[in-house]
ROLOLUM-260481 format. One record per residue (C-alpha): residue in one letter; x, y, z; residue number from 1. Coordinates in steps of 0.001 Angstrom, whole numbers. Each point is the difference from the previous one (the first is absolute). Example, Ala and Ser with C-alpha at 12.3 -4.5 7.8 and 13.67 -1.06 7.14 Angstrom:
<rs>
[r 'A', [12300, -4500, 7800], 1];
[r 'S', [1370, 3440, -660], 2];
</rs>
This chain:
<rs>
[r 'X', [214949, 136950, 67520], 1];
[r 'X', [-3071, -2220, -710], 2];
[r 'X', [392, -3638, 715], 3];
[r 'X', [-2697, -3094, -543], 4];
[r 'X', [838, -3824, 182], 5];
[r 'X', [-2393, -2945, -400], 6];
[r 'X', [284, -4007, 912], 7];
[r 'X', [-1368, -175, -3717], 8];
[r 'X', [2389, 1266, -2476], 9];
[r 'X', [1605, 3314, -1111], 10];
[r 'X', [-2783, 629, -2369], 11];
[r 'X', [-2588, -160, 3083], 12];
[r 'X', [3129, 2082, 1869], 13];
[r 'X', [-808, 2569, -2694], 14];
[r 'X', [-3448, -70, -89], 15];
[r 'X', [-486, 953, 3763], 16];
[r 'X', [3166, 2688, -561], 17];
[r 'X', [-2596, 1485, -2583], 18];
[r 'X', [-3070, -332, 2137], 19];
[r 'X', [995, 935, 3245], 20];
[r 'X', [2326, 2987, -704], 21];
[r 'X', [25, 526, -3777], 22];
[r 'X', [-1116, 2508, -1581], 23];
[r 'X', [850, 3801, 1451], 24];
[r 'X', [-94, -1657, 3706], 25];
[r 'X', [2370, 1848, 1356], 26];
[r 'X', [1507, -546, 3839], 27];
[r 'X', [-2756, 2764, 1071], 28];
[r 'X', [-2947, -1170, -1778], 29];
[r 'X', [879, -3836, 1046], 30];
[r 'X', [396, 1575, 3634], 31];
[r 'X', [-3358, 1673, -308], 32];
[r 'X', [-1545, -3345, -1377], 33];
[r 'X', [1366, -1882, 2791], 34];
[r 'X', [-1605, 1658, 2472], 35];
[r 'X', [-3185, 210, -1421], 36];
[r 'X', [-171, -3689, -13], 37];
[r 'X', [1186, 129, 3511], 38];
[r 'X', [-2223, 2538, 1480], 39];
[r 'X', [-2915, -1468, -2091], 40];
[r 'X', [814, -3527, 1803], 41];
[r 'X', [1042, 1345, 3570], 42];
[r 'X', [-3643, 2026, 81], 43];
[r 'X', [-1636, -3114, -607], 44];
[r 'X', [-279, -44, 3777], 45];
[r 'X', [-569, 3520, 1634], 46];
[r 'X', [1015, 206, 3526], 47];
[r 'X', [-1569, 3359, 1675], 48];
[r 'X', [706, 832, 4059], 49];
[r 'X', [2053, 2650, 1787], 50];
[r 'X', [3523, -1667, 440], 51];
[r 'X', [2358, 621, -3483], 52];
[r 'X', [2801, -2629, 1375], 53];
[r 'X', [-2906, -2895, 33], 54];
[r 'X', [-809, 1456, -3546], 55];
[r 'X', [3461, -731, -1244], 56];
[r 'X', [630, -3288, 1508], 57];
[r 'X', [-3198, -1323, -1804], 58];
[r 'X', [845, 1256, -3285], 59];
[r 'X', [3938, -1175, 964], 60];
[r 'X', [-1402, -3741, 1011], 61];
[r 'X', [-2665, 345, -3213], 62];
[r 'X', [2851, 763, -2583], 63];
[r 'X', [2109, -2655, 1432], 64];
[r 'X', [-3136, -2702, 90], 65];
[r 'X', [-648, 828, -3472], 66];
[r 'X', [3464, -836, -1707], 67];
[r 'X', [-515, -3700, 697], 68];
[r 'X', [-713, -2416, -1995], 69];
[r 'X', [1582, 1055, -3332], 70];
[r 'X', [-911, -91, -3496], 71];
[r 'X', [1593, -2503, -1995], 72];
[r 'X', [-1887, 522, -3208], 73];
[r 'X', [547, 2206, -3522], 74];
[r 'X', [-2215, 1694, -2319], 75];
[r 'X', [516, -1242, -3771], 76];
[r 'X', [-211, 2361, -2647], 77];
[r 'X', [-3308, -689, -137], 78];
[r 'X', [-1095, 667, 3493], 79];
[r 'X', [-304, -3419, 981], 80];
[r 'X', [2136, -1253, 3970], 81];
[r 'X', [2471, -3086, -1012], 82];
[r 'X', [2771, -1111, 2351], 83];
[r 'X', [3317, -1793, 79], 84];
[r 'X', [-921, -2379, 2449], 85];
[r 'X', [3100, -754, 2661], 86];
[r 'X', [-1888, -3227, 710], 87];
[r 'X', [902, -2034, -3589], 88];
[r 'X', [1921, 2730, -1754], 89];
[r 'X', [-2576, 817, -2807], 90];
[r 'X', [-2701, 2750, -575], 91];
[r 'X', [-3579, 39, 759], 92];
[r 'X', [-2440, 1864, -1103], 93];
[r 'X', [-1953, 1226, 3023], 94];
[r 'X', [1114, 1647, 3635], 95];
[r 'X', [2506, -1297, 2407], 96];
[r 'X', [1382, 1708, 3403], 97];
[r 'X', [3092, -605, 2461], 98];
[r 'X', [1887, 1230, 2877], 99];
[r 'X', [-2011, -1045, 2624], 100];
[r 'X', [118, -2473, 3091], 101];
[r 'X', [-3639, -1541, 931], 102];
[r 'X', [1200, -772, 3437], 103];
[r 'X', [-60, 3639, 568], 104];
[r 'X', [-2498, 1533, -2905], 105];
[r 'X', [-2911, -2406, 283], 106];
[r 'X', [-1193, 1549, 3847], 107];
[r 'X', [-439, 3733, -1441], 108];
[r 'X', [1426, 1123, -3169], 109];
[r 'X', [-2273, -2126, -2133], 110];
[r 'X', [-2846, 626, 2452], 111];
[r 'X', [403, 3832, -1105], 112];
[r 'X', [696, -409, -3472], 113];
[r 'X', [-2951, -1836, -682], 114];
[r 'X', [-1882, 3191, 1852], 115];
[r 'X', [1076, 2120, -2130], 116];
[r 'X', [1227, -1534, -3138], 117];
[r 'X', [-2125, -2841, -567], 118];
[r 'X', [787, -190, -4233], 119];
[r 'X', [3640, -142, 791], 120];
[r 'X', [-237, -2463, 2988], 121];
[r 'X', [-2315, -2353, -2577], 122];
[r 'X', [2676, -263, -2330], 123];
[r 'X', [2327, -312, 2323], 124];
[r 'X', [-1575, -3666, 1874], 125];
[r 'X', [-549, -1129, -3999], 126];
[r 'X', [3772, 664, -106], 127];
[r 'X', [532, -2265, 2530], 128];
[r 'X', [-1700, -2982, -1754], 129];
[r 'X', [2266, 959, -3064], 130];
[r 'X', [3170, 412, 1955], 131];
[r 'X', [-684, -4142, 1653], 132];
[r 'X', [-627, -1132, -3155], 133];
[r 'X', [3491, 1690, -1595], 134];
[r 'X', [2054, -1843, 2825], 135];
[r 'X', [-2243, -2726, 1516], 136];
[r 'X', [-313, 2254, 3466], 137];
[r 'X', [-1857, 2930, 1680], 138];
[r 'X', [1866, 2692, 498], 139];
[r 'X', [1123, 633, 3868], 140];
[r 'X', [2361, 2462, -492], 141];
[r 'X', [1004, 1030, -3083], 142];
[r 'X', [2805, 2663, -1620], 143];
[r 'X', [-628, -512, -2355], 144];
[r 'X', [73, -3387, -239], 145];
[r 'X', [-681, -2441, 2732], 146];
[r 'X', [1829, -333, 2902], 147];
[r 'X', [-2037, -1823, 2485], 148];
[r 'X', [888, 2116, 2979], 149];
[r 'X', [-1508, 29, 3614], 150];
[r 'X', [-2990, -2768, 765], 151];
[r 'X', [-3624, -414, -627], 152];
[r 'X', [-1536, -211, -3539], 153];
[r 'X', [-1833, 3007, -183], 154];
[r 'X', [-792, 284, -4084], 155];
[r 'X', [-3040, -1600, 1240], 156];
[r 'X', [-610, 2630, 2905], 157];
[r 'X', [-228, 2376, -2749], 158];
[r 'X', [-2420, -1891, -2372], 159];
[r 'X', [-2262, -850, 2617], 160];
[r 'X', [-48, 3414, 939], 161];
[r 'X', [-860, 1731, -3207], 162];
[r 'X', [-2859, -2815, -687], 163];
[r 'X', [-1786, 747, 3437], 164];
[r 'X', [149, 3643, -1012], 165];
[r 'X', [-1355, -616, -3350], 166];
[r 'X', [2736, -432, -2259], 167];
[r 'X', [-613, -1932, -3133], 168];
[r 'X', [3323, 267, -1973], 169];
[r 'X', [1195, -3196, 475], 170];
[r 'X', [-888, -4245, -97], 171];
[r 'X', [-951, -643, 3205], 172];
[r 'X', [149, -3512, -427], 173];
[r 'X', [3716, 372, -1825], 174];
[r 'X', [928, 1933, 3447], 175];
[r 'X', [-1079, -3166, 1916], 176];
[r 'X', [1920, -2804, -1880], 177];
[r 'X', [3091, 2448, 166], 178];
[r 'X', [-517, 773, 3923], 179];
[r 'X', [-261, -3951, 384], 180];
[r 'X', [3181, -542, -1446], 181];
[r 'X', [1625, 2882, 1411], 182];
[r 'X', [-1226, -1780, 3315], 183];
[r 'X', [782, -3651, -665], 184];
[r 'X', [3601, 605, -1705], 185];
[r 'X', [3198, 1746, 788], 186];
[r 'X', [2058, 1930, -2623], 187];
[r 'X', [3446, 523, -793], 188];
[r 'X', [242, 3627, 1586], 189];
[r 'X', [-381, 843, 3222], 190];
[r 'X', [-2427, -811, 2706], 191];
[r 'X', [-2724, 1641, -1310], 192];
[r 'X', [227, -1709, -3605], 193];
[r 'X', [-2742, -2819, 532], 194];
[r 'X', [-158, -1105, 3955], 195];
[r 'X', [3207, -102, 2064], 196];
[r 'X', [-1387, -3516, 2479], 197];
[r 'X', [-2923, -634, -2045], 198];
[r 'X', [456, -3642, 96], 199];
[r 'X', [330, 76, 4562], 200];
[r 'X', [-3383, 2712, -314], 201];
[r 'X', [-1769, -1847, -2188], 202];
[r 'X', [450, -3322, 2491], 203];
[r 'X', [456, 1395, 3326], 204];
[r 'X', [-2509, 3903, -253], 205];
[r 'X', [3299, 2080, 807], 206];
[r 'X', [3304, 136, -1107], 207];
[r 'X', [2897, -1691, 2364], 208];
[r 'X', [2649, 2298, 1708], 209];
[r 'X', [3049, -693, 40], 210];
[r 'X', [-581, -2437, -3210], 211];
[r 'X', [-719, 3026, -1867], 212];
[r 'X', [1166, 3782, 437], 213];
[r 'X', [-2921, 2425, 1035], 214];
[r 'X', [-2105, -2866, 106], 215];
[r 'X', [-3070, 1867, 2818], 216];
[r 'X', [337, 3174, -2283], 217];
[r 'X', [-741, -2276, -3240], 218];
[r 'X', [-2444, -1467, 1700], 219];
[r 'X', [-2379, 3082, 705], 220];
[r 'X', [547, 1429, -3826], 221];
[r 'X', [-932, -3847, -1214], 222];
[r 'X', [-3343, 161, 1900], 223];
[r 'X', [-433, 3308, -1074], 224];
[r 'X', [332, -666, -3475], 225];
[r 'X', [-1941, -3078, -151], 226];
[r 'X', [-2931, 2162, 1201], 227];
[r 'X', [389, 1995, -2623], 228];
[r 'X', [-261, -2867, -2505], 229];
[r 'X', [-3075, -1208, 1596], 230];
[r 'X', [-1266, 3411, 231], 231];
[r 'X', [593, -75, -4452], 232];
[r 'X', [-1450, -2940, -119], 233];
[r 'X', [-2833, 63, 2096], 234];
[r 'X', [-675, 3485, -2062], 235];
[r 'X', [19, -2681, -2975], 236];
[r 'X', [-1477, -2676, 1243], 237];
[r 'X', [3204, -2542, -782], 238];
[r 'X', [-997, -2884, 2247], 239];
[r 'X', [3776, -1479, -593], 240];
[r 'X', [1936, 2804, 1412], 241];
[r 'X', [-3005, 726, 2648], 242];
[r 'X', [1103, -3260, 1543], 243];
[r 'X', [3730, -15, -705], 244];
[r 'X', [316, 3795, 2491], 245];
[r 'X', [-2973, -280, 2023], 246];
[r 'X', [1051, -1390, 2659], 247];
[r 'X', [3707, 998, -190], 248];
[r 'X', [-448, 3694, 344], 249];
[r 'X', [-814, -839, 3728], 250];
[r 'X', [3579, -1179, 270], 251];
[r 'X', [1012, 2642, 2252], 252];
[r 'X', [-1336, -1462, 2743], 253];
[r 'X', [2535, -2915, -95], 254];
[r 'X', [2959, 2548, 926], 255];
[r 'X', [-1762, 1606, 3168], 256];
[r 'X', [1183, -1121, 2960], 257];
[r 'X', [-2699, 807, 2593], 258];
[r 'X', [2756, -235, 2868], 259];
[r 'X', [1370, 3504, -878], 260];
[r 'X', [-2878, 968, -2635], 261];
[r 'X', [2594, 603, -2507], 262];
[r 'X', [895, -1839, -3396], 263];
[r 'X', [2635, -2218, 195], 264];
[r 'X', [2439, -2177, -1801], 265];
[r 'X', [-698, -4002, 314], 266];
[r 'X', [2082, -2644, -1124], 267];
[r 'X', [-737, -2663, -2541], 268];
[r 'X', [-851, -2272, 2900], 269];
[r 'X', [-2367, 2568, 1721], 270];
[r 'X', [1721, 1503, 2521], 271];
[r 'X', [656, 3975, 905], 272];
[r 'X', [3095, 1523, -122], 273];
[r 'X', [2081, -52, 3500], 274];
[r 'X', [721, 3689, 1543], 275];
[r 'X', [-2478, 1920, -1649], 276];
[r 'X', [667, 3673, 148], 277];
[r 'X', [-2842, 1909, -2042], 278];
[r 'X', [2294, 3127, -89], 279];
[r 'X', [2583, -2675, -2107], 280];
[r 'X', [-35, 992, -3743], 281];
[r 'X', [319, -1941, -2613], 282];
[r 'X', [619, -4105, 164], 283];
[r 'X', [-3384, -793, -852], 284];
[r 'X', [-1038, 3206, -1144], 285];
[r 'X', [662, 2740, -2910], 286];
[r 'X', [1311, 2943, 915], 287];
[r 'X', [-1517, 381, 3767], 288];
[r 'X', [-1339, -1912, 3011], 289];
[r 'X', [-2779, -1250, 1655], 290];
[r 'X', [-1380, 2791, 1307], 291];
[r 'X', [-251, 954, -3650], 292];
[r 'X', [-1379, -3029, -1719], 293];
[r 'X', [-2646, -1504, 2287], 294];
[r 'X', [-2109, 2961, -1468], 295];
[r 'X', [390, -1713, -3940], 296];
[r 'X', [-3029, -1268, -114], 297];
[r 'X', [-1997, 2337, -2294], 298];
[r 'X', [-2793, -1967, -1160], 299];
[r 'X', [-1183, -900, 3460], 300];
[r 'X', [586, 2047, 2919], 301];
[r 'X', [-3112, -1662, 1451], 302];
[r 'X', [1512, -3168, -161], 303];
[r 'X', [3278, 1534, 1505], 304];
[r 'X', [-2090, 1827, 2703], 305];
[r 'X', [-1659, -3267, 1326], 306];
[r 'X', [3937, -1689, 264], 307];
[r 'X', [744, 3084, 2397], 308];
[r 'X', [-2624, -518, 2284], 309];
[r 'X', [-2556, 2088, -1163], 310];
[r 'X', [-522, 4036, -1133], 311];
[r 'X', [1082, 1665, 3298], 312];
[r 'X', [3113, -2580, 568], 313];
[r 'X', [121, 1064, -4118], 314];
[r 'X', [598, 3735, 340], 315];
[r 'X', [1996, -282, 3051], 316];
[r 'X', [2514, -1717, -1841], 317];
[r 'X', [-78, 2574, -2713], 318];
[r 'X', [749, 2688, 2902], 319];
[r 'X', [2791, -1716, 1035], 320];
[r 'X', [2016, 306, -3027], 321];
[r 'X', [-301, 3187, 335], 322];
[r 'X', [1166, -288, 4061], 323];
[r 'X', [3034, -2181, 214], 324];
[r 'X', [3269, 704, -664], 325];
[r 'X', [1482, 807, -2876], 326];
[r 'X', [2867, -2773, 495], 327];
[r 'X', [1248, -1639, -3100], 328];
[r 'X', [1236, -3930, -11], 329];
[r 'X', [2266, 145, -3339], 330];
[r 'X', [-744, -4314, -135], 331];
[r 'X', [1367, -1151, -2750], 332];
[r 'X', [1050, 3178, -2447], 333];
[r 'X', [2853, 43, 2942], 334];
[r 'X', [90, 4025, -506], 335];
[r 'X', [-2436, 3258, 420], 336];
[r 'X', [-1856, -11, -3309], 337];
[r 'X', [-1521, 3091, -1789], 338];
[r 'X', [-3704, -1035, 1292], 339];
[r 'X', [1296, -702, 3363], 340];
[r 'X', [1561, 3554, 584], 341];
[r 'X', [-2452, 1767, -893], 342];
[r 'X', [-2250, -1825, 2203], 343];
[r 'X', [1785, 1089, 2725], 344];
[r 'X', [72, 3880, -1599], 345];
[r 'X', [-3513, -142, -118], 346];
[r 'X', [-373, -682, 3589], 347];
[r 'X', [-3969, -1377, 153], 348];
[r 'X', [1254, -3179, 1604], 349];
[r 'X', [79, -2993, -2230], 350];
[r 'X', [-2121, 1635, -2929], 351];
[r 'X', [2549, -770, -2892], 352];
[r 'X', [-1785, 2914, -3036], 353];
[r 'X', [3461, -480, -2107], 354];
[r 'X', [-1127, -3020, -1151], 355];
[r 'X', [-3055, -1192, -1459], 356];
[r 'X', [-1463, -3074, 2755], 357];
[r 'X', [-1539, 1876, 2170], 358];
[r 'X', [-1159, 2988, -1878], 359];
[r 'X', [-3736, -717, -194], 360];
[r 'X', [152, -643, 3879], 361];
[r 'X', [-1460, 3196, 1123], 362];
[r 'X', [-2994, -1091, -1860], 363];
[r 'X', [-346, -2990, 1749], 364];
[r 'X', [-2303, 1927, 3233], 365];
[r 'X', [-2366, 175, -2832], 366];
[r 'X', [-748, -3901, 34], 367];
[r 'X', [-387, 147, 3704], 368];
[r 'X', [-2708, 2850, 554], 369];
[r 'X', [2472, 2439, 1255], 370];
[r 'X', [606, 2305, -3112], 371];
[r 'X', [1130, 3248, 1706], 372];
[r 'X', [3084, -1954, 1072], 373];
[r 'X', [961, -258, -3740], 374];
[r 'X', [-1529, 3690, -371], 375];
[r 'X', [2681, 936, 2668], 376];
[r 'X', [3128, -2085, -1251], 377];
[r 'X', [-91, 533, -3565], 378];
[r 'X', [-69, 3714, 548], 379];
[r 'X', [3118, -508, 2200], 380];
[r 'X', [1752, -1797, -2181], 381];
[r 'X', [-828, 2455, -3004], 382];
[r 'X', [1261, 2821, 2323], 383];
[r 'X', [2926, -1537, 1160], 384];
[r 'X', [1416, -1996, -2555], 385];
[r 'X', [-226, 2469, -3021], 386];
[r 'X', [239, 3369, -991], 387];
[r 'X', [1143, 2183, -2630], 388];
[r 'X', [4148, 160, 455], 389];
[r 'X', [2934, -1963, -834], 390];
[r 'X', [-243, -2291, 3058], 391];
[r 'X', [-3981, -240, 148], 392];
[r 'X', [-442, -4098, -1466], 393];
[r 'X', [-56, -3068, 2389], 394];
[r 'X', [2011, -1756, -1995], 395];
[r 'X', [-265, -1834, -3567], 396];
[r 'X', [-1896, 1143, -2718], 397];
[r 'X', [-523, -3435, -1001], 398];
[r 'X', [-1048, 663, -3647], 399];
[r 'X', [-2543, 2803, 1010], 400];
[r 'X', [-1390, -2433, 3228], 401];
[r 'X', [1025, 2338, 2853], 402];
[r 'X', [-1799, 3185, -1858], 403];
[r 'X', [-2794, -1536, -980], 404];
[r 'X', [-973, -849, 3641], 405];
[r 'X', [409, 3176, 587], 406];
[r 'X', [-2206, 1049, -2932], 407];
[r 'X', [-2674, -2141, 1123], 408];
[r 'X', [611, 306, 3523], 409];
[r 'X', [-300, 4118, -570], 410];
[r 'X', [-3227, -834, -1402], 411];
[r 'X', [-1478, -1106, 2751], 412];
[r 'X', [312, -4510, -1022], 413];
[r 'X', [1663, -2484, -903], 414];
[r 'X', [-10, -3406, -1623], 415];
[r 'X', [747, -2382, 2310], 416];
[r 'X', [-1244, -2967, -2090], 417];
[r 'X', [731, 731, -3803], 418];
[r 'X', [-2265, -3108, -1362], 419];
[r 'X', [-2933, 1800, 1096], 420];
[r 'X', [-1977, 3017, -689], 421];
[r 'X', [468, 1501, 3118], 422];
[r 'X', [2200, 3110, 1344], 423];
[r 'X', [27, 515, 4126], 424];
[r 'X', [-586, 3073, 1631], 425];
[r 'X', [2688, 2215, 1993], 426];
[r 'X', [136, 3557, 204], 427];
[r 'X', [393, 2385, -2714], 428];
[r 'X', [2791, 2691, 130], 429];
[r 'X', [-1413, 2538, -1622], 430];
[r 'X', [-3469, 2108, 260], 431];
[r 'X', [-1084, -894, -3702], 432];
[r 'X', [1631, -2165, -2544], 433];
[r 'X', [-1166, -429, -3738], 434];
[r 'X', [397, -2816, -1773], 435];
[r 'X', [-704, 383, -3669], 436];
[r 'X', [-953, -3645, -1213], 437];
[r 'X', [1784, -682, -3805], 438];
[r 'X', [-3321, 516, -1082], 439];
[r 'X', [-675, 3465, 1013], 440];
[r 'X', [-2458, -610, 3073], 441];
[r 'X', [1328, 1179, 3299], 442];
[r 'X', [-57, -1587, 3214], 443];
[r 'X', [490, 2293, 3182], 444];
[r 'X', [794, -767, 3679], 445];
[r 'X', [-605, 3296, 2222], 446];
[r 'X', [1500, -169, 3198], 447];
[r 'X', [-1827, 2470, 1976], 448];
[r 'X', [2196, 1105, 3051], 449];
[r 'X', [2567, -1769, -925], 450];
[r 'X', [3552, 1305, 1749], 451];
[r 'X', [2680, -2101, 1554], 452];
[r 'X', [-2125, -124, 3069], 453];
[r 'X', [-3272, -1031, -1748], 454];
[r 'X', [1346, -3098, -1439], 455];
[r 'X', [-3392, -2299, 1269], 456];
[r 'X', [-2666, -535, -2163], 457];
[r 'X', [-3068, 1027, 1656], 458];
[r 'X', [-2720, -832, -2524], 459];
[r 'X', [-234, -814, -3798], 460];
[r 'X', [-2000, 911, -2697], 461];
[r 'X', [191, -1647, -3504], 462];
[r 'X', [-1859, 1832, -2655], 463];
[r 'X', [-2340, 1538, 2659], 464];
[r 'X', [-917, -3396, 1792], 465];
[r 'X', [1523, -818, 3737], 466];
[r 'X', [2686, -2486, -1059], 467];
[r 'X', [1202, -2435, 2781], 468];
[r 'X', [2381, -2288, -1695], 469];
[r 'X', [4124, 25, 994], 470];
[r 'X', [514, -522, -3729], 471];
[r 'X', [-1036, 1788, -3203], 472];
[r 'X', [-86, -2197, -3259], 473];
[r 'X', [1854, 512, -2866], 474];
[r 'X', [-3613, 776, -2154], 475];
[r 'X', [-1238, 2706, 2471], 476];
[r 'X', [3636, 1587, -642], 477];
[r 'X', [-178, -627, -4289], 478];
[r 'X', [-4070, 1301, -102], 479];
[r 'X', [1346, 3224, 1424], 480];
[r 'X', [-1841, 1709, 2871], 481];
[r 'X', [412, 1736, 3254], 482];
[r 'X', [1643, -1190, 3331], 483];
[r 'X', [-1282, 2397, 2820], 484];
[r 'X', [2427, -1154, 3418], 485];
[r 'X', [-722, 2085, 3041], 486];
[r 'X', [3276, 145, 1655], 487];
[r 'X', [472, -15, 3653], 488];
[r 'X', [2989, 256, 2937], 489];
[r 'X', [-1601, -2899, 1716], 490];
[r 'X', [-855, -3282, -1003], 491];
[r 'X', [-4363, -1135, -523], 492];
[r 'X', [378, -2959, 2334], 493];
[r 'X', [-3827, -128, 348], 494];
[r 'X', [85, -868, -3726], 495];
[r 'X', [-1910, -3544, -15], 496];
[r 'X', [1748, -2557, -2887], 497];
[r 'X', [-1490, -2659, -1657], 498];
[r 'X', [1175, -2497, -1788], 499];
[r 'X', [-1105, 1472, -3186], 500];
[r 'X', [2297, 2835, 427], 501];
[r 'X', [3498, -1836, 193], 502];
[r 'X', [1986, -642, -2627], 503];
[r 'X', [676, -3195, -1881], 504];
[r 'X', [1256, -2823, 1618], 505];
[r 'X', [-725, -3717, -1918], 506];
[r 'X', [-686, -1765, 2771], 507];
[r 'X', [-2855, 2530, 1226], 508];
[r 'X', [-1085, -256, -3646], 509];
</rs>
């Protein structure tokens, strides 16, 4: 039986009945068809190396990464995408997509798409622009209309992002005005429709706790995002919106508490919380603690190094996530949430992978000139935390979140600060990996030596030049080329780094 529906009408029903398995398209050829548009897609990236269960949990974690976001357009008889748009009820001409949740998407879905499908990802920020202007809102979360869900507003996470990489799809200065509103404004769904507190962040730099619910957690994705609109509009040169997020992207800092070096919830009036327990979840966060969100602080992880004390004090509190116990505070859900048992389950003290906070903090030795630390971690974490059966996933999918890290991660980096051009360097898992670029030119990383003993990068070649950096930017991926890593059982502590050679941090900038 051959079925086909459409948001349009039945006509447009029929039309994709007839285009998509018309004809003599019978169950074997549309099986046949199917997989060549699978296999054609999967080999986009070509994973080579002696171990066939790492094989299949890439391509398992690839397939899954690559069903989110989802089309939400039609062809016309003519050819030509239009859309019923679940924002104001009519059709557009043009592209729209849904199912997907920012809070989790924005950190490394997007980061890959944009790798690899740059055309699609262009039409997809554009859609964005269309979608605000159908409902008066960015989308946060959207299926397919919006819902608001989760915190942060990180539309503009994704627009920066694609402009520092060299988008052009889109109004930059359109993205602006709509971030500023989405900023200065709160909607009529959820928290993450306008700014849940904006009125308490805009007067006091942080958002009160207990006056409003995950008010520390809000807090990090506001700063966050307001880097990301001065990142757009520095990019532009909009003076206005250069001064409205300039200085509030360092808001951060007004939720450390030096005391115990972790972020904390204050009170309208200034003051910290009483008992704090940073293995307590929830209350002022989202969906962990604060051994999970004092590392939320993408855009400057210089600026968050200096708080701590300095690089060594830096890393050593990176180890000891990593060291203490696994112990779980259930705070205020009151009862042993998905994220929190399988914490526990993964046993590498209070390193929470289930959920998305503190998944670019293995990439965080980078910033602190200790980058076979993150060498070393992310490999465990690949190892341990995924594989090919029914039990081999941390924990959500998150709308294609949790693979893509993997993805990346398998790669050998990661975007830790979507907003910039930059991906930083782990370890990759395989000997040679192809990426074949959307317009035909190939980029390679060869691993030489690599096994899951040789997981430390002992030197680097780009394109036959010594490369030093811990990051590789997203042009020397897209002009294709060779990555030559010597890989090593032990770590190259003699390796001198400079400044030059650390990643992106706005205040070192």
């Amino acid at each position: 039986m051959k079925i086909a529906s459409s948001y349009i009408s039945l006509e447009q029903a029929k039309l994709n009945l007839e285009r998509e398995l018309g004809g003599d398209k019978s169950l074997e050829i549309t099986k046949a068809k199917a997989y060549e548009v699978w296999n054609k897609h999967l080999k986009r990236i070509l994973v080579e190396g002696d171990s066939e269960e790492d094989k299949a949990t890439f391509y398992s974690c690839f397939f899954r990464a690559s069903l989110f976001s989802r089309a939400f357009f039609e062809y016309d008889e003519n050819g030509n995408p239009h859309y019923f748009s679940p924002y104001d009820g009519t059709v557009h001409k043009g592209y729209m997509y849904t199912d997907t949740g920012f809070w989790d998407t924005f950190r490394a879905q997007f980061p890959l798409n944009i790798l690899l499908h740059p055309t699609m990802h262009g039409r997809y920020v554009n859609a964005l622009l269309d979608a605000q202007e159908q409902c008066g809102w960015l989308p946060s979360w959207s299926f397919p209309n919006e819902q608001g869900s989760m915190i942060g507003n990180h539309a503009i996470s994704l627009l920066s992002d694609a402009w520092a990489k060299g988008l052009r799809t889109f109004d930059p200065q359109r993205a602006l005005e709509a971030y500023y509103h989405e900023a200065n404004n709160k909607g009529p769904w959820g928290p993450a429709n306008g700014r849940d507190g904006f009125k308490e962040y805009n007067e006091l730099g942080y958002v009160p706790y207990p006056e409003v619910r995950e008010a520390t957690a809000k807090t990090l994705e506001y700063a966050y995002d307001d880097f990301c609109g001065y990142t757009l509009a520095k990019a532009v040169n909009n003076k206005k919106y250069i001064d409205a997020f300039s200085e509030k992207m360092y808001n951060y800092k007004n939720v450390f508490d030096p005391a115990t070096n972790f972020m904390r919830a204050k009170n309208k009036k200034g003051e910290w919380s009483n008992n704090f327990d940073p293995t307590e979840w929830g209350g002022p966060f989202t969906e962990g603690n604060a051994w999970h969100w004092v590392w939320s602080v993408f855009h400057d992880i210089n600026g968050l190094i200096k708080l701590t004390g300095g690089e060594k004090e830096f890393c050593s509190k990176l180890d000891s996530v990593f060291t203490v116990p696994n112990t779980v505070n259930v705070g205020t859900y009151g009862f042993m949430i998905h994220e929190m048992t399988e914490m526990v389950m993964a046993n590498m003290g209070q390193y929470a992978h289930g959920n998305q906070p503190i998944q670019h903090m293995p990439y965080l030795y980078n910033y602190a000139r200790q980058p076979w630390k993150s060498q070393q971690r992310t490999r465990e974490v690949m190892s341990k935390l995924y594989n090919a059966t029914e039990n081999g996933y941390p924990g959500d999918e998150d709308q294609g979140q949790t693979s893509s890290w993997y993805v990346l991660s398998a790669l050998g980096f990661y975007s830790v600060c979507p907003g910039t051009d930059q991906y930083v360097l782990g370890s990759p898992m395989f000997k040679k990996i192809t990426l074949t670029l959307e317009d035909g030119k190939k980029f390679v990383i060869n691993a030489n030596g690599n096994n899951k003993r040789n997981v430390y990068i002992r030197s680097a070649r780009l394109n036959n030049k010594d490369y030093s950096k811990n990051y590789i930017t997203y042009s020397d991926i897209t002009k294709g080329g060779i990555l030559n890593l010597q890989m090593d059982t032990a770590p190259n502590f003699k390796r001198g780094i400079k400044d030059a050679d650390l990643p992106f941090s706005v205040s070192k900038n």
